[in-house]
Z-matrix of the N, CA and C atoms (Angstrom, degrees):
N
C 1 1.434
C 2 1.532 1 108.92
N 3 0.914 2 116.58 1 134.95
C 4 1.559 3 138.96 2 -162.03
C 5 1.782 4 105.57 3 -114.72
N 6 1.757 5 106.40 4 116.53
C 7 1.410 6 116.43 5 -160.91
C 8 1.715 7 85.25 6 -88.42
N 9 1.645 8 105.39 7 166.67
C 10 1.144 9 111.26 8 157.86
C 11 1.359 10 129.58 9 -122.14
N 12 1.389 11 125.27 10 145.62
C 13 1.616 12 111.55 11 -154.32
C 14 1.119 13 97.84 12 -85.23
N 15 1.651 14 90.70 13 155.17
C 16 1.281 15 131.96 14 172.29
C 17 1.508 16 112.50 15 -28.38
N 18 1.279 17 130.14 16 98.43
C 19 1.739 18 124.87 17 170.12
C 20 1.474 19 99.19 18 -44.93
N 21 1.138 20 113.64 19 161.56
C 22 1.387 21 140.99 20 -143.52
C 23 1.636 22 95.62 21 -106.06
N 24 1.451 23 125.47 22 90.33
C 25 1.691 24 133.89 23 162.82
C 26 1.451 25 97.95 24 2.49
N 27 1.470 26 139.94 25 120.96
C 28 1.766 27 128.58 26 149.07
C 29 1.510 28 105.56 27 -57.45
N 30 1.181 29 101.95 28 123.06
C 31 1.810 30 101.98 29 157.50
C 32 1.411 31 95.31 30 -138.92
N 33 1.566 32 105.23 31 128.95
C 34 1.470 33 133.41 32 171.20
C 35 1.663 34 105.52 33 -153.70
N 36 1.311 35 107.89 34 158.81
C 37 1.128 36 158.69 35 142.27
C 38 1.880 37 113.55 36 0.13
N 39 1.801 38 78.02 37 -93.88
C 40 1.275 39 122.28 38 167.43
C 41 1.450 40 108.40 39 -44.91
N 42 1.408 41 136.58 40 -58.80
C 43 1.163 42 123.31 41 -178.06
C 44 1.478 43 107.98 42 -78.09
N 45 1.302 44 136.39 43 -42.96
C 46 1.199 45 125.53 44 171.30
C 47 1.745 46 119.76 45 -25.96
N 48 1.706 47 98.04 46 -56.38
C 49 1.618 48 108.26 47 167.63
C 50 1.627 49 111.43 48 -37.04
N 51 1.590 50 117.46 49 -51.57
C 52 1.363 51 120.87 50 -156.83
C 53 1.438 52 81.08 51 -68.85
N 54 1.241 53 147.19 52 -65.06
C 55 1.016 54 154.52 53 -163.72
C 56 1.917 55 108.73 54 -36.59
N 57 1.503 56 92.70 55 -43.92
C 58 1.621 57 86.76 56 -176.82
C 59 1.356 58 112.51 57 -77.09
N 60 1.343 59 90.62 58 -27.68
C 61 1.815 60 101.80 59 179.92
C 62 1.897 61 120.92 60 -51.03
N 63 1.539 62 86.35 61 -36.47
C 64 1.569 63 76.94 62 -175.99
C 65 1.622 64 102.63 63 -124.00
N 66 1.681 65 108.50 64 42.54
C 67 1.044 66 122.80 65 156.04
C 68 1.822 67 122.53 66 61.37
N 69 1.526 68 82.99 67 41.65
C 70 1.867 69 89.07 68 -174.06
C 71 2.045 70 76.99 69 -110.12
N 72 1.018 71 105.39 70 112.52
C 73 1.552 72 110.54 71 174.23
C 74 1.466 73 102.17 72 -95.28
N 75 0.758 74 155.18 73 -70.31
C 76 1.508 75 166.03 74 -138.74
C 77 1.952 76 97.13 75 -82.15
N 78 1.008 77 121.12 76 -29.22
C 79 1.415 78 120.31 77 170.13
C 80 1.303 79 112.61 78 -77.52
N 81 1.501 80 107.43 79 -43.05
C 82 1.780 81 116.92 80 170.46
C 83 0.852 82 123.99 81 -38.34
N 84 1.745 83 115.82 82 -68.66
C 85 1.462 84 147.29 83 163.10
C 86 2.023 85 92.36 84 -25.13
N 87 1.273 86 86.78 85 -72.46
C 88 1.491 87 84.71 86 -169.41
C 89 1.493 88 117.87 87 -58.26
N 90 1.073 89 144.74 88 -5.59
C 91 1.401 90 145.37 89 -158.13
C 92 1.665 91 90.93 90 -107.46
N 93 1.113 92 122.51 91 -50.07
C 94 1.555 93 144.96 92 179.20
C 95 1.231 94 99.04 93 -46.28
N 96 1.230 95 121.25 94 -80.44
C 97 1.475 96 127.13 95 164.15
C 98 1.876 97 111.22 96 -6.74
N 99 0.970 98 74.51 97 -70.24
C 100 1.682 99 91.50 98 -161.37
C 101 2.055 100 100.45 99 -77.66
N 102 0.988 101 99.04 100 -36.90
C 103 1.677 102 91.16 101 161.36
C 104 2.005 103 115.56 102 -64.65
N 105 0.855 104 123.23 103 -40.43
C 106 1.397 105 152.79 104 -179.28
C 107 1.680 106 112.01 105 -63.39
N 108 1.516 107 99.16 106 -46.30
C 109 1.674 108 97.50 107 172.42
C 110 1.614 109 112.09 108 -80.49
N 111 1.738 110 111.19 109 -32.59
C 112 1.267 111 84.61 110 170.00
C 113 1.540 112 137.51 111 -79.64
N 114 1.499 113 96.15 112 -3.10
C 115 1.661 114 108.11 113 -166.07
C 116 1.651 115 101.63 114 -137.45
N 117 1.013 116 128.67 115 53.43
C 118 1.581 117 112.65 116 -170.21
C 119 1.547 118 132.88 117 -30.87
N 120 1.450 119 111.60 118 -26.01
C 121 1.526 120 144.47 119 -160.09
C 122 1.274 121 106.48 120 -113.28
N 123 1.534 122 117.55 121 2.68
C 124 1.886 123 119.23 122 153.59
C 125 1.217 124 121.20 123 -47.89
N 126 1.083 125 124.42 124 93.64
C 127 1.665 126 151.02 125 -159.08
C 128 2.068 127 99.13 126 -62.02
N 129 1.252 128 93.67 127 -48.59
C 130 2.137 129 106.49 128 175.15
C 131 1.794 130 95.05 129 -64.48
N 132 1.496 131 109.08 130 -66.09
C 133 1.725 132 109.78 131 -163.94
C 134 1.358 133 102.36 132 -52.55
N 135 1.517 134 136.30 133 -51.94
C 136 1.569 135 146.39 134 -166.05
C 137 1.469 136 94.11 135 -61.83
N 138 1.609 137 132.32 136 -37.97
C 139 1.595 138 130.04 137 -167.27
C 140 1.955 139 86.87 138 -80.11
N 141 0.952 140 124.85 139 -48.54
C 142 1.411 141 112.79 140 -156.64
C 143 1.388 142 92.58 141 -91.68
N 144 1.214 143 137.72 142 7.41
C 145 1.245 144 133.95 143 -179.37
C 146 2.105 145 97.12 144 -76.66
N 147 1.533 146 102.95 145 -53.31
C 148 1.097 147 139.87 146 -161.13
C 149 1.311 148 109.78 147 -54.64
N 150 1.636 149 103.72 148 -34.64
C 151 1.461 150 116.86 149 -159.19
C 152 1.616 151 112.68 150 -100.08
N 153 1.688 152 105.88 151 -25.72
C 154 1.317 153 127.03 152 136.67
C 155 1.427 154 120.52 153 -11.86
N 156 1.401 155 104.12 154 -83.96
C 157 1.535 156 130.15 155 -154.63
C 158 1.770 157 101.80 156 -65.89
N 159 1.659 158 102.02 157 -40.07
C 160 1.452 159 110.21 158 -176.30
C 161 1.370 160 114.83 159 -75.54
N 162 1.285 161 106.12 160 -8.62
C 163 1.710 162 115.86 161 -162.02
C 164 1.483 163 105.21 162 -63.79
N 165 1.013 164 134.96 163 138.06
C 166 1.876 165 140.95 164 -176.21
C 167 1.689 166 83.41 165 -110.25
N 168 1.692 167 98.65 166 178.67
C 169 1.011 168 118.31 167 -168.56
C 170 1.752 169 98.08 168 -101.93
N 171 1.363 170 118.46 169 20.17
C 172 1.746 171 111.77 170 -164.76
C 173 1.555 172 94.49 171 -95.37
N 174 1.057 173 95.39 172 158.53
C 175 1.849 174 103.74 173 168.35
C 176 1.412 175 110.42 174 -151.56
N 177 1.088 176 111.08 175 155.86
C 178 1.546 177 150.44 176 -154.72
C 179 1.401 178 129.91 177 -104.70
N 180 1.216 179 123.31 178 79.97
C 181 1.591 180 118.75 179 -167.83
C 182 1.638 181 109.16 180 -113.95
N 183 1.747 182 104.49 181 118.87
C 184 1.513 183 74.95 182 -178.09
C 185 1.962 184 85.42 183 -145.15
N 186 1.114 185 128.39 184 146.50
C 187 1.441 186 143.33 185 177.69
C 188 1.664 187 138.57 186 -117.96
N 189 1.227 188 142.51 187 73.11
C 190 1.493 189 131.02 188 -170.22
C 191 1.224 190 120.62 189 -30.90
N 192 1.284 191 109.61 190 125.32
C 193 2.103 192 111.59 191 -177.39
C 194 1.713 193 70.23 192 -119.99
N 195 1.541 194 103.02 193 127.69
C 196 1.422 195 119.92 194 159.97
C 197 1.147 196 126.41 195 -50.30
N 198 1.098 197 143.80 196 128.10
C 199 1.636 198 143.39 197 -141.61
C 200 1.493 199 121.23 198 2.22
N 201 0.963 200 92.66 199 23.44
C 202 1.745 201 87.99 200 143.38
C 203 2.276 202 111.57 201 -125.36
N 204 1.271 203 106.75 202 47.83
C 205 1.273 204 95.90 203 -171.96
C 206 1.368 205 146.31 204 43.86
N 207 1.572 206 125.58 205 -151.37
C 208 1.848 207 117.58 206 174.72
C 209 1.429 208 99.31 207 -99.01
N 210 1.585 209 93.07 208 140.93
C 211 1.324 210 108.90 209 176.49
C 212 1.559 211 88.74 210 -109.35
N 213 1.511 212 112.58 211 133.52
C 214 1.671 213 121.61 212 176.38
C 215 1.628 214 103.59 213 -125.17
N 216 1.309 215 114.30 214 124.72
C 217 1.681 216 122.83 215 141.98
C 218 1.170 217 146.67 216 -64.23
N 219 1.483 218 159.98 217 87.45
C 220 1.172 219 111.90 218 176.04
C 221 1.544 220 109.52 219 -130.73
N 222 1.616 221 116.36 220 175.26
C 223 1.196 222 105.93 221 -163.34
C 224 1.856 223 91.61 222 -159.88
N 225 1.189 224 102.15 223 149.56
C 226 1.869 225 116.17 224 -171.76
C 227 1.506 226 103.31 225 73.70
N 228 0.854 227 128.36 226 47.31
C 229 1.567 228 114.97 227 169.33
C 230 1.438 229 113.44 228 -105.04
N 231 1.423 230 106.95 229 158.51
C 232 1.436 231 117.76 230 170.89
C 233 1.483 232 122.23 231 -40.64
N 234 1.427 233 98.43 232 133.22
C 235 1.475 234 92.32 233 159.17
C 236 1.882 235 133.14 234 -84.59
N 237 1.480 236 91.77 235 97.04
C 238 1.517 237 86.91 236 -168.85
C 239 1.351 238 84.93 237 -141.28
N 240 2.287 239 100.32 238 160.70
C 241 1.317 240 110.47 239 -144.88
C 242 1.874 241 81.44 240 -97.00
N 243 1.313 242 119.12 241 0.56
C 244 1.321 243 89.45 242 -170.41
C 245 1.582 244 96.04 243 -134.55
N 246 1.335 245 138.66 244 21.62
C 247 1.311 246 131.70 245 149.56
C 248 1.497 247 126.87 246 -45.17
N 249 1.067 248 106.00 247 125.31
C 250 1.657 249 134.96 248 162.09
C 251 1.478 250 148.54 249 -112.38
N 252 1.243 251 101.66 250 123.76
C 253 1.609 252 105.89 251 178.57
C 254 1.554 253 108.71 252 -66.00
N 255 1.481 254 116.10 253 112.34
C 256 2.151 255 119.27 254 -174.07
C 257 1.609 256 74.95 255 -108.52
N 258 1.574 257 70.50 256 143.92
C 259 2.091 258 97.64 257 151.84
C 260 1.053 259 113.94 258 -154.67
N 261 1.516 260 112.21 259 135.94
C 262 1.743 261 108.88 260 -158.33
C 263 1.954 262 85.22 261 -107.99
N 264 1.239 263 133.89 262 130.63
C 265 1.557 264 110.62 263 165.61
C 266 1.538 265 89.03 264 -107.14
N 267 1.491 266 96.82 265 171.58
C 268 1.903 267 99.49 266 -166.67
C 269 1.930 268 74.06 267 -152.38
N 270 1.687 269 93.37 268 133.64
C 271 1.763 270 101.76 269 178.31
C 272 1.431 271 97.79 270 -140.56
N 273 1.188 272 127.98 271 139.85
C 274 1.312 273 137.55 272 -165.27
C 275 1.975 274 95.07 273 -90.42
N 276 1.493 275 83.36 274 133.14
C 277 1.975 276 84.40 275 -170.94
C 278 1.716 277 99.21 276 -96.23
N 279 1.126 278 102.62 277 157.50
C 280 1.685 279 114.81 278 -155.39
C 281 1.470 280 97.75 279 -94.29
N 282 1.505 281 115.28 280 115.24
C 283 1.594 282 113.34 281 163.70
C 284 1.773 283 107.02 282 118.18
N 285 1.897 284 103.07 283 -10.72
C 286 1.720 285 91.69 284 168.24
C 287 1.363 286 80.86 285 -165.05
N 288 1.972 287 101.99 286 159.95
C 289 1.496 288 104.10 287 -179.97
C 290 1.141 289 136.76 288 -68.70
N 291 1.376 290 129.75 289 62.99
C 292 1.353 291 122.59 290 -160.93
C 293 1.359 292 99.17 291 -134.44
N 294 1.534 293 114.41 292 177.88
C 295 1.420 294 116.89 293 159.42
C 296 1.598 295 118.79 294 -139.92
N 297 1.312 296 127.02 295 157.45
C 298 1.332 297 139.07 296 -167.36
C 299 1.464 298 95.61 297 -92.30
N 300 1.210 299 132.30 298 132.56
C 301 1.386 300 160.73 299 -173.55
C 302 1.975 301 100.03 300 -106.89
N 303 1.391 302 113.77 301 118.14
C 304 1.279 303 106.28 302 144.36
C 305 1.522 304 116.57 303 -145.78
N 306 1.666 305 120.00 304 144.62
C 307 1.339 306 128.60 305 -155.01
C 308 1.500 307 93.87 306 -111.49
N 309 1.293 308 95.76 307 126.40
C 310 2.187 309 76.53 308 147.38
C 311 1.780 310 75.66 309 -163.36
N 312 1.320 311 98.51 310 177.97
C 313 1.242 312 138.26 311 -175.51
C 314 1.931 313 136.56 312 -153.27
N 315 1.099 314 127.89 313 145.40
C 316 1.365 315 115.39 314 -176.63
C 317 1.618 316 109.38 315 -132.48
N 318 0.743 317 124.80 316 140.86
C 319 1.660 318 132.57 317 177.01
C 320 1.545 319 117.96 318 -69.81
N 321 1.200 320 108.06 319 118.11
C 322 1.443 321 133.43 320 -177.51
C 323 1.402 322 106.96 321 -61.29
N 324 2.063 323 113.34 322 112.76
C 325 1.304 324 73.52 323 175.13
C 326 1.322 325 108.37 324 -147.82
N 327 1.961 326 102.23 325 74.44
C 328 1.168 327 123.19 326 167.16
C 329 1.498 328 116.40 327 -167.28
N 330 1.102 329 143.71 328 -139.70
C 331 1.680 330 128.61 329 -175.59
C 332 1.568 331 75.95 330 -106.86
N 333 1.589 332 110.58 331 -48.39
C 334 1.689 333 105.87 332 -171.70
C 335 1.541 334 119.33 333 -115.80
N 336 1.192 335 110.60 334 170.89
C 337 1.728 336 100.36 335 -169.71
C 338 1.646 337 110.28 336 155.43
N 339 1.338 338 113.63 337 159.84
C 340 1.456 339 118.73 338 -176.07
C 341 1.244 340 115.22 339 -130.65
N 342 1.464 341 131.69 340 158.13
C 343 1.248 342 134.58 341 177.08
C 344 1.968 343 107.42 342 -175.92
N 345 1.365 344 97.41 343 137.80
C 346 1.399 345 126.23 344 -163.71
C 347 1.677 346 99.30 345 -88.81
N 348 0.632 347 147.85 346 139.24
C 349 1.913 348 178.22 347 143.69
C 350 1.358 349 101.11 348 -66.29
N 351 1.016 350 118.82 349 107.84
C 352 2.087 351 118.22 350 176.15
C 353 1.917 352 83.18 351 -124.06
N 354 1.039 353 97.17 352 134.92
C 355 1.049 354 127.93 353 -178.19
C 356 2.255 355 118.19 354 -86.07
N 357 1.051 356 90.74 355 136.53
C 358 1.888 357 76.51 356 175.05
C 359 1.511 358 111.90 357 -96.80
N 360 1.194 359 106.29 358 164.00
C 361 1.722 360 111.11 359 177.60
C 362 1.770 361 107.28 360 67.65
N 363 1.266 362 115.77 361 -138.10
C 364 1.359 363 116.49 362 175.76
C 365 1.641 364 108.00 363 -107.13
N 366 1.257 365 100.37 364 122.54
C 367 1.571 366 92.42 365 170.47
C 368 1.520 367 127.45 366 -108.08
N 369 1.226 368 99.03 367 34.98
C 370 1.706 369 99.98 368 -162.86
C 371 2.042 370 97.16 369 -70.86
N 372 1.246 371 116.14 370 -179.30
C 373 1.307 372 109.61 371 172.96
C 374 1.518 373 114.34 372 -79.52
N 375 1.346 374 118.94 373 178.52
C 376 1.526 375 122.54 374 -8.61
C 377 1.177 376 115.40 375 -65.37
N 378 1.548 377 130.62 376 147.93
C 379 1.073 378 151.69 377 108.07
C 380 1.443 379 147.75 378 179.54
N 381 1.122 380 140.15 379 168.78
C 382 1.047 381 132.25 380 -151.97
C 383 1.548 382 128.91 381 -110.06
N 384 1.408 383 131.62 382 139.79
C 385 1.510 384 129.59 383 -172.25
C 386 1.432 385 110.76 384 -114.04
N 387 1.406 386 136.14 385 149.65
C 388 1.442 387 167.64 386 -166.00
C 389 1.312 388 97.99 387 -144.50
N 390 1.454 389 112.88 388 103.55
C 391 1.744 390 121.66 389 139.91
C 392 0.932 391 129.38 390 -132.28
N 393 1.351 392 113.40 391 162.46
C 394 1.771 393 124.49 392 -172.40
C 395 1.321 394 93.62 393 -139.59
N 396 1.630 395 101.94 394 175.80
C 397 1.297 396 135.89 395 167.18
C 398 1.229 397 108.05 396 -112.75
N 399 1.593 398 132.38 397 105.30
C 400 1.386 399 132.93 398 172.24
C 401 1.625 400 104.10 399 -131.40
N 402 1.444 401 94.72 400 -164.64
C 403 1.313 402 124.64 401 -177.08
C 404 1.425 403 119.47 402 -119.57
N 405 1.239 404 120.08 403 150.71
C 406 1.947 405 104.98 404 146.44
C 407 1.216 406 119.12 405 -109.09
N 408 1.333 407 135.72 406 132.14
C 409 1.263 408 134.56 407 -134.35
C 410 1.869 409 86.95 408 -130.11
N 411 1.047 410 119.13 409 32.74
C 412 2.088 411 123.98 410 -173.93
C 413 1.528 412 99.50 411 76.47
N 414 1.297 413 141.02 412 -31.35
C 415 1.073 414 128.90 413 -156.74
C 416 1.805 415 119.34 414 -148.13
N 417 1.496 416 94.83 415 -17.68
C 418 1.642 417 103.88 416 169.98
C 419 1.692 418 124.21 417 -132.43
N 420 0.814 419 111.35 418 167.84
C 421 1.635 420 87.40 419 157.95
C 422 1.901 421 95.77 420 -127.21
N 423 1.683 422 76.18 421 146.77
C 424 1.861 423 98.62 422 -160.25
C 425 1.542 424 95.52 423 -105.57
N 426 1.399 425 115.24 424 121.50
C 427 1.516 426 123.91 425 -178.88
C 428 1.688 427 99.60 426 -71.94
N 429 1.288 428 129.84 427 141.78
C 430 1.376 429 149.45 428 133.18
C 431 1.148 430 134.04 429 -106.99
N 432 1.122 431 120.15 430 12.27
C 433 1.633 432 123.79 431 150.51
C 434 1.470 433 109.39 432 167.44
N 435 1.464 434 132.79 433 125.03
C 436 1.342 435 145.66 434 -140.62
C 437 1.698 436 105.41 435 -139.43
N 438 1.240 437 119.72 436 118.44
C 439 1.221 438 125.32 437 177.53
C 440 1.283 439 100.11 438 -84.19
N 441 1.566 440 99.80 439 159.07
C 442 1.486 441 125.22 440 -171.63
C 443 1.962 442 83.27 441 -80.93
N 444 1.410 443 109.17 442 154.96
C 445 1.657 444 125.46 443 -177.27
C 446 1.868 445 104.44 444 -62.50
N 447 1.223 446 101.74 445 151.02
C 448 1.467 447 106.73 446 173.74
C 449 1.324 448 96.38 447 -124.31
N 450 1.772 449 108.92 448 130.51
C 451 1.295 450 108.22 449 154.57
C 452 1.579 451 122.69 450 -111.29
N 453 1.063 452 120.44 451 153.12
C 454 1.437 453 118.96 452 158.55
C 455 1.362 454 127.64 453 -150.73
């Protein structure tokens, strides 16, 4: 009887990402590795390598309650005097392809803590929100922990 070889370990990139996504870091790390030895100059593995290293221990919880806007959590964050909870919502405007952009943000002002997003005009869906926990650093603003997109 005649064995058949071993399929070939997946190492990518891409799954490493899934990996960060649902917060298995140490498998990432390891997948990276091994994406990295075969290619050192993997342009995706070197970005998530990066994002790794920058990664804090804060996290990001944030959920749509229907007219009452985003409700956001967060908890372990830096102590810094000028961190902020951003939320960008993006709503597709009716009658040409575009979408309406609105920013705001509020200042964090503890490692942990909550705060609600009320929205102007009508905010029912469609559309979609991006937030983080960053900084402004004089010249950028520096992400410290970034929720996955909400749609509704």
């Amino acid at each position: 009887m005649t064995q058949k070889p071993a399929a070939p370990a997946l190492v990518s990139a891409t799954l490493a990402q899934v990996y960060i996504q649902q917060d298995h870091l140490e498998q990432a790390r390891r997948m990276l590795a091994r994406v990295l030895q075969a290619d050192p100059e993997h342009g995706h593995a070197l970005a998530l390598v990066a994002r790794l290293q920058a990664r804090s221990r804060a996290r990001l919880y944030a959920g749509y309650r229907p007219g009452r806007g985003l409700a956001v959590r967060w908890h372990d964050a830096p102590d810094l005097p000028d961190l902020h909870v951003v939320a960008a919502i993006f709503r597709p405007v009716p009658g040409i392809s575009g979408a309406s952009l609105y920013v705001t943000s509020t200042a964090c002002r503890g490692a942990s803590g909550e705060h609600s997003f009320e929205f102007p005009g009508d905010a029912r869906g469609p559309a979609t929100a991006t937030l983080c926990l960053a900084r402004w650093d004089g010249a950028r603003l520096v992400p410290v922990a970034v929720h996955e997109p909400l749609s509704w």
